[in-house]
C-alpha positions as CSV (number, residue, x, y, z in Angstrom):
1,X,5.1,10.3,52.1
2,X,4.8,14.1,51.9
3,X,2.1,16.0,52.1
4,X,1.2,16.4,48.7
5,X,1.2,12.6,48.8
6,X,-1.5,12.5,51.4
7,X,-3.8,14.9,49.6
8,X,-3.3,13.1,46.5
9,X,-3.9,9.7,48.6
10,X,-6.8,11.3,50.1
11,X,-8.3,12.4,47.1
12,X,-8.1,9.0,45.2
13,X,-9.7,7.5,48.4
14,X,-12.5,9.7,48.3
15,X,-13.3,9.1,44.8
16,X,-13.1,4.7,45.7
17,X,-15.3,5.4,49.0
18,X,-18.0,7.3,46.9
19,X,-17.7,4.5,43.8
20,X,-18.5,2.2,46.7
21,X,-21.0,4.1,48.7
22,X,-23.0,6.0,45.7
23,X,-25.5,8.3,46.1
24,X,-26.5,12.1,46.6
25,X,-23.8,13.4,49.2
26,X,-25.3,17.4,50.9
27,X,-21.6,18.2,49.8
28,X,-21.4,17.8,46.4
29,X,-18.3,16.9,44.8
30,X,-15.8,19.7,46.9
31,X,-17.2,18.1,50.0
32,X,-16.7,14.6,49.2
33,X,-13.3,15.6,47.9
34,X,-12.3,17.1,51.3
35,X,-14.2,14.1,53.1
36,X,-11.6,12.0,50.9
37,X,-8.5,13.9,52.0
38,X,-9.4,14.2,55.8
39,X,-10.3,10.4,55.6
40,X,-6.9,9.7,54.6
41,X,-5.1,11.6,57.5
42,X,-7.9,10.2,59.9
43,X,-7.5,6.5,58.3
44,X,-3.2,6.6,59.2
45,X,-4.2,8.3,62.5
46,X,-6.1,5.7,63.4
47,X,-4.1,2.9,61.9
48,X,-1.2,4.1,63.7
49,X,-2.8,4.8,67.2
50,X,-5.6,1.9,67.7
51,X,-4.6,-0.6,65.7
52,X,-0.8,-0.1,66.3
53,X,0.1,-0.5,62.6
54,X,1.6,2.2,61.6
55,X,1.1,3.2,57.8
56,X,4.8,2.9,55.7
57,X,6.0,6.1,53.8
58,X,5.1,4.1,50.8
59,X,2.3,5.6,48.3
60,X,1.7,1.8,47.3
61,X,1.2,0.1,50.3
62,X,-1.7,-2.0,51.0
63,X,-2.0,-0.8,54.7
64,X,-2.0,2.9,53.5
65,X,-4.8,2.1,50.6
66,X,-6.7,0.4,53.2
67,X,-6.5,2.6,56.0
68,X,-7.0,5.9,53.8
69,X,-10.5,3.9,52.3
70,X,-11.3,3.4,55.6
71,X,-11.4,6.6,56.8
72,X,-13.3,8.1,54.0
73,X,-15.7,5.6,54.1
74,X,-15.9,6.0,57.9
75,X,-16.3,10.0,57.5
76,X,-18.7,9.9,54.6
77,X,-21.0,8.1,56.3
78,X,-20.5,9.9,59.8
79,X,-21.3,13.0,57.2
80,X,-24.3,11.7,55.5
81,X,-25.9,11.0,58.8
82,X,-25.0,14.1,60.5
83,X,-26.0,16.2,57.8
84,X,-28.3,14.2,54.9
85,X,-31.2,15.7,54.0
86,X,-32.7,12.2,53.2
87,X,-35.0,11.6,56.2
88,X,-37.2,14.4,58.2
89,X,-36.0,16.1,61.0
């Protein structure tokens, strides 16, 4: 897969990782977008390192789907604790 192909990944897999993890994100929809596309890349990073499953060059692949869900879900909530405004401080 190319680059463009990871972005696009990444930005579909935001978009599933906010459908299942709803609610008000600080970022809005740009951040959630660029959660989505750094998931991705982190999701096949870690796939391929810790798991030792490396992802396929194929934009349909389970694994890839999986992995890139992952990693946005992974980041949005890393995100949403880091930097939510929903409890004091």
């Amino acid at each position: 897969m190319t680059i463009i192909g990871w972005i696009v990944l990444g930005l579909l897999a935001g978009v599933i990782a906010k459908i299942l993890m709803p609610g008000r994100d600080p970022g809005g929809l740009i951040g959630t977008t660029v959660i989505g596309i750094v998931g991705a890349f982190v999701g096949g990073w870690l796939s391929a390192r810790v798991l030792d499953r490396p992802i396929d060059a194929d934009f349909y692949d389970g694994a890839t789907w999986i992995s890139a869900i992952g990693g946005s879900l992974v980041l949005l909530i890393a995100y949403r604790i880091f930097f939510g405004h929903s409890r004091e401080r």
